[in-house]
Backbone as numpy.savetxt, mean C-alpha at the origin, in Angstrom:
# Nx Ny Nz CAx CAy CAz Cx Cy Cz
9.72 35.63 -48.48 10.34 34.58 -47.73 10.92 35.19 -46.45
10.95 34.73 -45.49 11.11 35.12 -44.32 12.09 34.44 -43.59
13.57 35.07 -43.07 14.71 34.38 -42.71 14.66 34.47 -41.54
15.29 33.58 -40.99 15.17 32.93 -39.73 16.92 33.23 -38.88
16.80 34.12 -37.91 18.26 33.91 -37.64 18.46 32.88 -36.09
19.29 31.97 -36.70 19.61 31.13 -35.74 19.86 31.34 -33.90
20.88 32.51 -34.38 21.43 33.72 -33.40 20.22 33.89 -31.94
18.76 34.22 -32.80 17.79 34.62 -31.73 17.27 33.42 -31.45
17.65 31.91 -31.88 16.31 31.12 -31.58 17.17 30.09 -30.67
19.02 30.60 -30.38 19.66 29.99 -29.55 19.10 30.17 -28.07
19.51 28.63 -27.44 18.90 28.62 -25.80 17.45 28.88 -25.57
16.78 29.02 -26.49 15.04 28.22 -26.67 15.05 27.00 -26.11
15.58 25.97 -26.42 15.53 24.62 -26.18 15.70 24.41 -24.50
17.09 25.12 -24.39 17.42 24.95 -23.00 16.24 25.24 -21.71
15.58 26.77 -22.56 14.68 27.63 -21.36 13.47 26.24 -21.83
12.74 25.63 -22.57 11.62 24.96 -22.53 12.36 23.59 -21.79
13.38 23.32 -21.88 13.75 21.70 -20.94 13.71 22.28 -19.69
14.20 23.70 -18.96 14.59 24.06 -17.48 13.29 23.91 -17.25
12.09 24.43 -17.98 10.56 24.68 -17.44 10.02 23.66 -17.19
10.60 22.26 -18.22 9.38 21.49 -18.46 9.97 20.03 -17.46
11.48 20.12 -16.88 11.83 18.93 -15.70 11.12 19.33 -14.85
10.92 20.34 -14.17 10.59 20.28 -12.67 8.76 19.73 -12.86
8.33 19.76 -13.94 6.70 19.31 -14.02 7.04 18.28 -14.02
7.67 17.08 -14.85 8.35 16.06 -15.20 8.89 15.40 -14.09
9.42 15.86 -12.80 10.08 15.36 -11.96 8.74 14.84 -10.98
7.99 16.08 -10.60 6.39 16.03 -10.20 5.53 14.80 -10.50
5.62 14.83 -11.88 4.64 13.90 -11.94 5.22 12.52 -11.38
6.38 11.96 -11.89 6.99 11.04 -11.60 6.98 10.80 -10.13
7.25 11.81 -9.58 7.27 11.73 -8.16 5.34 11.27 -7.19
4.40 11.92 -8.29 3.15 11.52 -7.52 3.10 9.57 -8.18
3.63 9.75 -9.10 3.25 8.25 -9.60 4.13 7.39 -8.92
5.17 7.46 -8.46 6.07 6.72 -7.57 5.31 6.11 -6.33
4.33 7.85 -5.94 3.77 7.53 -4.53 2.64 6.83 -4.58
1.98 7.45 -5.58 0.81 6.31 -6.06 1.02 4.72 -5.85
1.94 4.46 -6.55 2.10 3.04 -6.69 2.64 2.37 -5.49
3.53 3.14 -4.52 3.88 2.45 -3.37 2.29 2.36 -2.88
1.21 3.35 -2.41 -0.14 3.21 -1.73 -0.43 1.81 -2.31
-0.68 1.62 -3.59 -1.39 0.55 -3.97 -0.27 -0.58 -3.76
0.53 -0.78 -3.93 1.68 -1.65 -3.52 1.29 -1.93 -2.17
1.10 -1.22 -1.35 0.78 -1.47 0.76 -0.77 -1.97 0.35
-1.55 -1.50 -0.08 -2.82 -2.24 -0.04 -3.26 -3.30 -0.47
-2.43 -3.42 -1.55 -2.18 -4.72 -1.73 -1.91 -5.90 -0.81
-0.54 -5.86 -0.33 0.05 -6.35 0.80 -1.01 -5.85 1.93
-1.29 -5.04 2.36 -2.17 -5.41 3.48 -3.66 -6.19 3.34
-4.40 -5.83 1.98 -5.31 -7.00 2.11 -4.69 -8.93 1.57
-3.74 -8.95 1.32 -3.43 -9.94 1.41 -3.09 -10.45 2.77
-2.58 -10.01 3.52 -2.20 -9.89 5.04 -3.32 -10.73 5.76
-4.41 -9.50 5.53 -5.61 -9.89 6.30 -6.60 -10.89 5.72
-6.61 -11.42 4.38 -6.59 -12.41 4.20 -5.71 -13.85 4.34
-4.82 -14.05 4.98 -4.01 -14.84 5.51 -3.87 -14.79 6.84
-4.29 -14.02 7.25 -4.45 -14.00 8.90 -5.87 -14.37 9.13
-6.94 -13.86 8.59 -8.56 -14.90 8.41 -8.25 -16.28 7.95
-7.58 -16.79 7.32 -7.60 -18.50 7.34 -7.10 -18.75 7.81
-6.20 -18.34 8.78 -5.10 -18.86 9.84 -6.00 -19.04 10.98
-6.70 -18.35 11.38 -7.49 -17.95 12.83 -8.86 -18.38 11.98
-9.63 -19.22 11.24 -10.45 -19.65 10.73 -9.94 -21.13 11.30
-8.91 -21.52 11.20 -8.15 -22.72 11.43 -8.09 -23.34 12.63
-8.47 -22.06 12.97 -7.95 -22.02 15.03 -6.81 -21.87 15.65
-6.57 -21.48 14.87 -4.85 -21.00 15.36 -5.08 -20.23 16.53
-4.01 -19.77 16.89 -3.51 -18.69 17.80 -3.02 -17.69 17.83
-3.53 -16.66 18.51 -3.29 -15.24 18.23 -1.66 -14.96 17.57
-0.87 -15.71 17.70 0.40 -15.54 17.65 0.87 -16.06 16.46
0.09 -17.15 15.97 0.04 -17.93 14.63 -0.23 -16.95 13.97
-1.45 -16.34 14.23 -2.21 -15.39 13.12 -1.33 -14.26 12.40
-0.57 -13.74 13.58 0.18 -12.11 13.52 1.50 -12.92 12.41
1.69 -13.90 12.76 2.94 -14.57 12.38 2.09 -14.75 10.44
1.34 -15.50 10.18 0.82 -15.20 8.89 0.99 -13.90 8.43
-0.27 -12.64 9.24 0.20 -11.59 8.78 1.43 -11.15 8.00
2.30 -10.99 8.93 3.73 -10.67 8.62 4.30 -11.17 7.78
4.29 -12.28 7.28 4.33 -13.05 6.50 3.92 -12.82 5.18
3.12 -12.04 5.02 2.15 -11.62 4.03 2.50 -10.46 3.52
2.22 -9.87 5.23 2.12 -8.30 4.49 3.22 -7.40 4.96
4.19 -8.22 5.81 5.40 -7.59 6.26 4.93 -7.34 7.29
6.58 -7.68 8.56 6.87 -7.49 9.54 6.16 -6.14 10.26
6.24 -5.08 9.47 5.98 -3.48 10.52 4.39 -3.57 9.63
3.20 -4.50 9.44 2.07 -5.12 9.92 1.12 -5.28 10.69
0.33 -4.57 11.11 0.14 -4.84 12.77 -1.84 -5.52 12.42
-1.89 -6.49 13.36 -2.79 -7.00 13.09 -4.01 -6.58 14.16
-5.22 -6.64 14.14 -6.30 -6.79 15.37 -7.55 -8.19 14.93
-7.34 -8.85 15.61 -8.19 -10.30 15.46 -9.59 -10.26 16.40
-10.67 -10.22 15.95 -11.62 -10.71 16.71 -12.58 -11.87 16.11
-13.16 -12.57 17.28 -13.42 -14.04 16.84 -15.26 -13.90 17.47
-16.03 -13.70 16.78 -17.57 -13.67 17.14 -17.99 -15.07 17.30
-18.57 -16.22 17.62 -19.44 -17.54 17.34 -18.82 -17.86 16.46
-19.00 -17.92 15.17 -18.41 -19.40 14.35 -17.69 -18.41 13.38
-17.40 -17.14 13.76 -16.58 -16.18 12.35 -15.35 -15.67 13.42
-14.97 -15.11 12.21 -13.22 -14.32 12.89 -13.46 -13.45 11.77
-12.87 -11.95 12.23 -12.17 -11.16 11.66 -10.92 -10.53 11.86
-10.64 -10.23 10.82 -8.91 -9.97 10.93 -8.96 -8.75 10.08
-8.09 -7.49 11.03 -8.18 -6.18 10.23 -6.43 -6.00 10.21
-6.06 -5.57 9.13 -4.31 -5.29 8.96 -4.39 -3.43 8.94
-3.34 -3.43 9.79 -2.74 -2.07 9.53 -1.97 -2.07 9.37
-1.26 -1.57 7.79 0.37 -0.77 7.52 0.75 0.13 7.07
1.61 0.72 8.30 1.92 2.47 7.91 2.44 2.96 6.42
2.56 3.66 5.87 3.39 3.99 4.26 4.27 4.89 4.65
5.20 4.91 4.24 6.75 5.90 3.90 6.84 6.99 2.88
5.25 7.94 3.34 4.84 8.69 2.56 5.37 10.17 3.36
5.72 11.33 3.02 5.43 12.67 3.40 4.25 12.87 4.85
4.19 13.61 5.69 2.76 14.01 6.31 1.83 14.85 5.68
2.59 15.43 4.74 1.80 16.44 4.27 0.50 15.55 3.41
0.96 14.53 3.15 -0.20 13.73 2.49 -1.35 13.17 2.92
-1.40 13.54 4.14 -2.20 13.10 4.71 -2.50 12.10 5.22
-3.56 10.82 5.68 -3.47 9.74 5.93 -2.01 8.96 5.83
-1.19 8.11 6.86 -0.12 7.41 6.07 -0.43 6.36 6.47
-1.26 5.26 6.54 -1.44 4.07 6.73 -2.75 3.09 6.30
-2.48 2.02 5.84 -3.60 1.15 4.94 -4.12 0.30 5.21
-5.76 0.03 5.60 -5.85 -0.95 6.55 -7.09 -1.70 5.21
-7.12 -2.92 5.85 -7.91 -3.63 5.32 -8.62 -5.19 6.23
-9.71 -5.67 6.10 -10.18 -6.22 6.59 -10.80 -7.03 6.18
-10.32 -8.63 6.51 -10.88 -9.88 5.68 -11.83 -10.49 6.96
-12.90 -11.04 6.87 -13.68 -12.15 7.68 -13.60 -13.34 6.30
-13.87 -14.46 7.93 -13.81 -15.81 7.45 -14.42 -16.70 8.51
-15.32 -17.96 8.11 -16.22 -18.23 9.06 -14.79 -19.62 9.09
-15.23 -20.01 10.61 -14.27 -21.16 11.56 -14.47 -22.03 10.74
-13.66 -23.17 10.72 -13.32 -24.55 10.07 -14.82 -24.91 11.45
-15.53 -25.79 10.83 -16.37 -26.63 11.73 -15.80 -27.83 13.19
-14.82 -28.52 11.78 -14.37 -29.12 13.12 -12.95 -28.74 14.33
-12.98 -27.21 13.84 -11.43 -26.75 14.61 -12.11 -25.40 15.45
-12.98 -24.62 15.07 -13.83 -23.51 15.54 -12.40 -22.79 15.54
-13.04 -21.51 16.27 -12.21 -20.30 16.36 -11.66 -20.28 17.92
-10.65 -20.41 18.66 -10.18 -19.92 19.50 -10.15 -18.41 20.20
């Protein structure tokens, strides 16, 4: 039988919790960031889908940005172009990410063909 002294197996616990937060803090920390990205892409293709039926409508450039924002938040930035009987609408929004991450901004891009009897402006 083989005895066990308590004595040597004190502050084990402590040294495996000091090792194992800072991985623990990490991960939490990429999944935080994760989810804000998809959180903005979200909101930005919703954006740019609400700014394509706005300017499908015939609205005005000012209508449109005003949907945007609306959508996908104020710091939003929209670019509208209107071909013959279509519009597209592309959203850009920056993220409140690190630089080190590289890319910080999420764009997305909805088309939508003009209402017939309102066309595209």
């Amino acid at each position: 039988m083989r005895h066990v002294n308590l004595k040597d197996e004190a502050g084990g616990a402590t040294v495996e919790v000091a090792v194992a937060l800072p991985a623990l803090a990490l991960l939490l920390s990429i999944t935080l960031a994760l989810g804000g990205v998809l959180l903005a892409s979200l909101r930005c293709a919703e954006g740019a889908r609400a700014g394509a039926r706005e300017a499908a409508l015939g609205s005005d450039d000012a209508a449109v940005s005003r949907a945007v924002a609306a959508a996908a938040g104020n710091e939003a930035s929209a670019a509208i172009v209107r071909l013959g009987g279509e519009v597209m609408v592309t959203v850009t929004l920056p993220l409140a990410l690190p630089s080190v991450v590289g890319d910080r901004v999420v764009t997305s891009t909805a088309h939508s063909a003009c209402e017939p009897d309102r066309g595209c402006r």
